[in-house]
N, C-alpha and C positions, 0 to 999 in steps of 0.2 A: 830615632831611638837607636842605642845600641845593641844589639842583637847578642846573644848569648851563645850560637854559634857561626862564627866569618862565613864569610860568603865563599862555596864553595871553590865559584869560577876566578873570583878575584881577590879574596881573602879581606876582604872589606870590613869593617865591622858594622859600621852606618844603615840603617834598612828603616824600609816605611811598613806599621802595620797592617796586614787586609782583612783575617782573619783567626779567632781563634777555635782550635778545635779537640773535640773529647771525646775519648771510647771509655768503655768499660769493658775490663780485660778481662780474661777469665785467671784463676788464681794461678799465680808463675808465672806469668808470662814477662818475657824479659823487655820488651818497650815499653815505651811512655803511654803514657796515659793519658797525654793530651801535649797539645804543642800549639805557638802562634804559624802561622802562613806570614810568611813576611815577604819585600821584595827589595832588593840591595840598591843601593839609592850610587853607587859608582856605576855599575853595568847592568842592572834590569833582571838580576835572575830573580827567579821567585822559589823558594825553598822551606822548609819547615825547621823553623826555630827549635829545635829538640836538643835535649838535653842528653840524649840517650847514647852511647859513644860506641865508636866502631864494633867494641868487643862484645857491646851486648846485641847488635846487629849479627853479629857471626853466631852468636848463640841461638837466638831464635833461627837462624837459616840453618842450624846442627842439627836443631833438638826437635824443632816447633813446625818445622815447614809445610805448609799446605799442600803443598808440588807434590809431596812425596806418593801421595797415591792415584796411579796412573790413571785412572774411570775420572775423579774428581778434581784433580791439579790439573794444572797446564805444565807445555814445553815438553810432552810426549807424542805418540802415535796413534792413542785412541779414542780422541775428540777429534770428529772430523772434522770442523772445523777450525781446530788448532793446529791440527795435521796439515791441513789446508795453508794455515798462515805460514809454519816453519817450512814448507816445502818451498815457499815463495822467498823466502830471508833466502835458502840454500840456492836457490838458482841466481838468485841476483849475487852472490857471494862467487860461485862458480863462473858466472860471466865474466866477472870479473877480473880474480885470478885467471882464467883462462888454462890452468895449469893439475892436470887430476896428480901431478907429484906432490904438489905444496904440502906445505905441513900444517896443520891447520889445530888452533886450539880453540876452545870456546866454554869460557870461564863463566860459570852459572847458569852452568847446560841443564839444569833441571833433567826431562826424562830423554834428555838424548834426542829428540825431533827434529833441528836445523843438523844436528851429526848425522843423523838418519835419512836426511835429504842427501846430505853431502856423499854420503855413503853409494845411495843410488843415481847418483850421478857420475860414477866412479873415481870418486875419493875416497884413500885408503890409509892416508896419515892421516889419520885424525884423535883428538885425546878431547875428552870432556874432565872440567875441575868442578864439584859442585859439593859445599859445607855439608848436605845431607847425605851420607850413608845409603841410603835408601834408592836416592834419585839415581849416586852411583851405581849400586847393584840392578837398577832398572836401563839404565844406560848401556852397561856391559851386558846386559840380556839381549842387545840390539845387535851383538858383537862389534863391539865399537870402545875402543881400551877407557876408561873412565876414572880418576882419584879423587878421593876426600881431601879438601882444600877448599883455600879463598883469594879470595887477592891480595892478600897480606901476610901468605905464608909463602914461605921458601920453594922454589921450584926451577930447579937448576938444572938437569938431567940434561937439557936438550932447547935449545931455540926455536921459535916458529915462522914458518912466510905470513901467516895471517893468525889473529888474534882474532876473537866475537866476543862483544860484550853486546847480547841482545836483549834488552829489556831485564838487564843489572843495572846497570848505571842508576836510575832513579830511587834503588833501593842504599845507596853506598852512603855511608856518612860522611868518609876521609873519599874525596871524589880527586883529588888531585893526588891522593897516594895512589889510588888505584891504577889511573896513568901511567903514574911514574914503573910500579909494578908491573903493568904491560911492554912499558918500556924494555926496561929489565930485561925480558921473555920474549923477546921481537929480534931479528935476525937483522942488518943493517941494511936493511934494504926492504924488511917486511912491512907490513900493513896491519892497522885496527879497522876492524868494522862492527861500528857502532848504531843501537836500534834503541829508542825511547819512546814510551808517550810524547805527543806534541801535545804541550800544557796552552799555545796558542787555540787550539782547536779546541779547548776543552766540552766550551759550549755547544757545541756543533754537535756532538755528540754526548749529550747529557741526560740518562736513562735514568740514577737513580741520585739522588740529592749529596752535591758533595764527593761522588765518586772517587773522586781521584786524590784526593787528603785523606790518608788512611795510615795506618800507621807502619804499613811497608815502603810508602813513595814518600820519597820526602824531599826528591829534587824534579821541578818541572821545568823542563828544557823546552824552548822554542828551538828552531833547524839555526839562528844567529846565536841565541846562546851555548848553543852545542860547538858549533865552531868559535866560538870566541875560547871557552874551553881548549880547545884544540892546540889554539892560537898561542894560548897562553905555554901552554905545553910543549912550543915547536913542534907541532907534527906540521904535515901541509895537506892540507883539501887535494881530495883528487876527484870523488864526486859527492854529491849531496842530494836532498829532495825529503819530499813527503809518501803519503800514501795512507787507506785505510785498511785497517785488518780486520778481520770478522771475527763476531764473538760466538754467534747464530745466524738462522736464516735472515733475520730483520734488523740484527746490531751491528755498530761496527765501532773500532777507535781509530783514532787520529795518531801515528808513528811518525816522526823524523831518522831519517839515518842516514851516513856518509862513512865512507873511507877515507884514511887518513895515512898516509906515506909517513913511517921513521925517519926524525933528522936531515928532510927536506929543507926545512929552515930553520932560523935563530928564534929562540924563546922572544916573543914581544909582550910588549905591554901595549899594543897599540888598539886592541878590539874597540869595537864599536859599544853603546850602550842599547839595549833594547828598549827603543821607548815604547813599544804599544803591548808587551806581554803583561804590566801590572795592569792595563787597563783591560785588556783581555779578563784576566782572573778575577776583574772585579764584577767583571757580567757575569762573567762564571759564577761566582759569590751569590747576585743578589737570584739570580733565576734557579741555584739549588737552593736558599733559603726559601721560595716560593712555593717550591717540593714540597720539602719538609712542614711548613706550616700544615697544606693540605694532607700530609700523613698524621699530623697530629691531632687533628682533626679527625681523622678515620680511627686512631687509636680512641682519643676521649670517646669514639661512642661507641664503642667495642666494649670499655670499662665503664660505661656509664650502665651497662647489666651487672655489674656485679659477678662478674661469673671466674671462676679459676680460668686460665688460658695455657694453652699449651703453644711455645713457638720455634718453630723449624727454620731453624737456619742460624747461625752463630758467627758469617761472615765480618765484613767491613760498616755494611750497614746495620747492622741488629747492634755492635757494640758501638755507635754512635745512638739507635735510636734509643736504648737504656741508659745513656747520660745525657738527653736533649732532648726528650719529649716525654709524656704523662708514662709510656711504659714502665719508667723508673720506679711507679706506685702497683704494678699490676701483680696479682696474685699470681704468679707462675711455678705452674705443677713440674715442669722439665723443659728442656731445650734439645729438640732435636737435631743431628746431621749426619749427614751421609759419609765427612768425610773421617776414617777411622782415627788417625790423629789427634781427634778431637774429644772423642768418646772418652770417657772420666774423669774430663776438666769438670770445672766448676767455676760456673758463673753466674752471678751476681747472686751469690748460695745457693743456687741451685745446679744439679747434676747435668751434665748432656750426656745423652742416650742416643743410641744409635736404633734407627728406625724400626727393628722389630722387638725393640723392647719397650716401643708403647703397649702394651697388653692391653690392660682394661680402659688405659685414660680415656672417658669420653668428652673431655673438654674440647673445646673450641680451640682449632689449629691455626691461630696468625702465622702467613707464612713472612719472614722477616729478610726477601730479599725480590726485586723488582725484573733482577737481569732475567732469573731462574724460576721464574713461579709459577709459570705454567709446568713446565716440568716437574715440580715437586707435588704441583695438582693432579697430573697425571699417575704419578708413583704413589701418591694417597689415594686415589681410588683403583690401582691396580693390587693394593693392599688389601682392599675391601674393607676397609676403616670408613665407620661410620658417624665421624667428625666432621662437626660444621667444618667446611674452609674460608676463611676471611682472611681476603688481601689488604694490600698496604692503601691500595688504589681499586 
């Protein structure tokens, strides 16, 4: 098939289908509403056929961002264990460089956490770029200089020894502007250091059905097709690997990342193809379809009472389960979440409400996310809310 949007890594148009997939958005929201999973039939990436174009990617990351509030979002200082995770990006960054002069940027710094590491490691040039407003002003609270930007605006002022795209990249539409834009803003001699989901690993780590096709990630990188990337881009490998990051005490994801030297070598076309990451994402495929059946199941008998429902959580999963299982039919009184952001969308016509303005609702509270649900169990009964709780699972 031809693909509707080239293949990031190699601009290919040719790709084989794996899957297709659908949210239900809440009203404005500036992505797609659904997309193919495809995989490029020249070099093996696997990425999400979308329609949706850089510009409305940078909107959502202004306007819409999840990040932006520090208790709920990631890439800050107050989830310990995310705290945890950026402290670990910062020291292998600092090992690195070797150098606490360098100048250091990191372009979709969200709340400042891998600058914050870098910080007390004593590093002191440093600058966070991030589309949200908000993440900036939380970033600069860290004392740590911070601007409203993307990788596709202009940022001239000053060159840097190291660039961080940490867990951007899978969000970028335009993946080889972005490069190029690093380019740009790199010193002749400076470094990227680059961190992603490993879409090889998907399965390995498969908590809630589908996890990883959402409508934020839309490129899955294996550690071959990161460097093929690279490759194509002339930069040069200096190191590479995997590793897992922690979500909670019990979860964890699969990361690739490497460093990559400016203008080591000539642009090729020479990378390799990945042959085993479409087979990967099709075990991935059929083992979250397996999820999913058994959630929809747990829903049908939920709605097989007849009862109004009330459900907490409005994440990645809640807007796949209302276009893709019976909830689509369910009488829903509100939608709750914690994070404020969120608070007087509307979706699927109904309001989301932030959790102490359930008042009287005594309906039954499906909570609509597998990572976080013991936790929201715990925050419903430290409420003293005396609603059924009914999980997914």
């Amino acid at each position: 098939m031809k693909s509707k949007r080239l293949c990031p890594i190699c601009t290919a148009e040719e790709a084989e289908f794996l899957h297709s997939q659908k949210f239900t958005l809440p009203v404005g929201h500036p992505l797609s509403s659904g997309y193919d999973v495809v995989a490029c039939a020249q070099c093996g990436f696997v990425f999400a056929d979308t329609t949706a174009a850089q510009a409305d990617y940078d909107k959502f990351y202004a306007h819409y961002s999840k990040y932006e509030d520090a208790k709920t979002g990631t890439g800050g200082v107050e989830n310990p264990y995310d705290w945890q995770r950026q402290q670990g990006t910062a020291r292998q960054i600092a090992d690195f460089l070797n150098n606490p002069n360098a100048s250091v940027l990191d372009v979709g710094c969200a709340n400042g956490g891998v600058l914050k590491g870098l910080k007390e490691l004593g590093y002191q040039n440093l600058c966070g770029v991030d589309p949200s407003i908000t993440c900036v002003e939380n970033t600069r609270r860290l004392g740590i200089e911070a601007r409203q930007g993307s990788l596709f605006q202009p940022f001239r002022e000053r060159a840097f020894d190291c660039i961080i795209l940490s867990h951007t990249l899978e969000h970028v539409q335009d993946v080889q502007g972005a490069i190029r834009w690093i380019e740009d803003n790199l010193k002749p001699d400076g470094v990227i250091y680059l961190e992603t989901p490993d879409a090889s690993r998907y399965k390995d780590f498969l908590y809630a059905p589908f996890q990883d096709f959402n409508t934020e990630h839309i490129n899955h990188f294996s550690l071959m097709c990161l460097e093929n990337l690279m490759n194509e881009c002339g930069f040069s490998l200096e190191i590479s690997g995997t590793k897992n990051l922690p979500i909670n005490a019990d979860m964890f994801y699969p990361a690739v990342f490497g460093f990559w030297k400016k203008g080591a070598c000539a642009h090729s076309r020479n990378s390799k193809k990945d042959e085993s990451l479409r087979l990967k994402i099709e075990e991935y495929i059929v083992c979250s379809q397996e999820i999913m059946n058994g959630i929809n199941a747990r829903v049908d008998e939920l709605l097989a009472r007849k009862l109004p429902i009330i459900l907490w959580g409005t994440g990645q999963l809640a807007m796949k389960l209302l276009s893709e299982t019976s909830l689509a039919n369910a009488d829903i009184l509100a939608f709750v979440d914690n994070n404020p952001i969120n608070h007087g969308k509307v979706l699927h016509n109904t309001p989301i409400i932030a959790p102490d303005e359930l008042g009287g609702l005594g309906a039954p509270i499906l909570i609509t996310t597998l990572l976080h649900h013991q936790a929201i169990a715990k925050q419903i009964k430290r409420m003293n809310l005396k609603n059924e709780i009914v999980f997914l699972k």
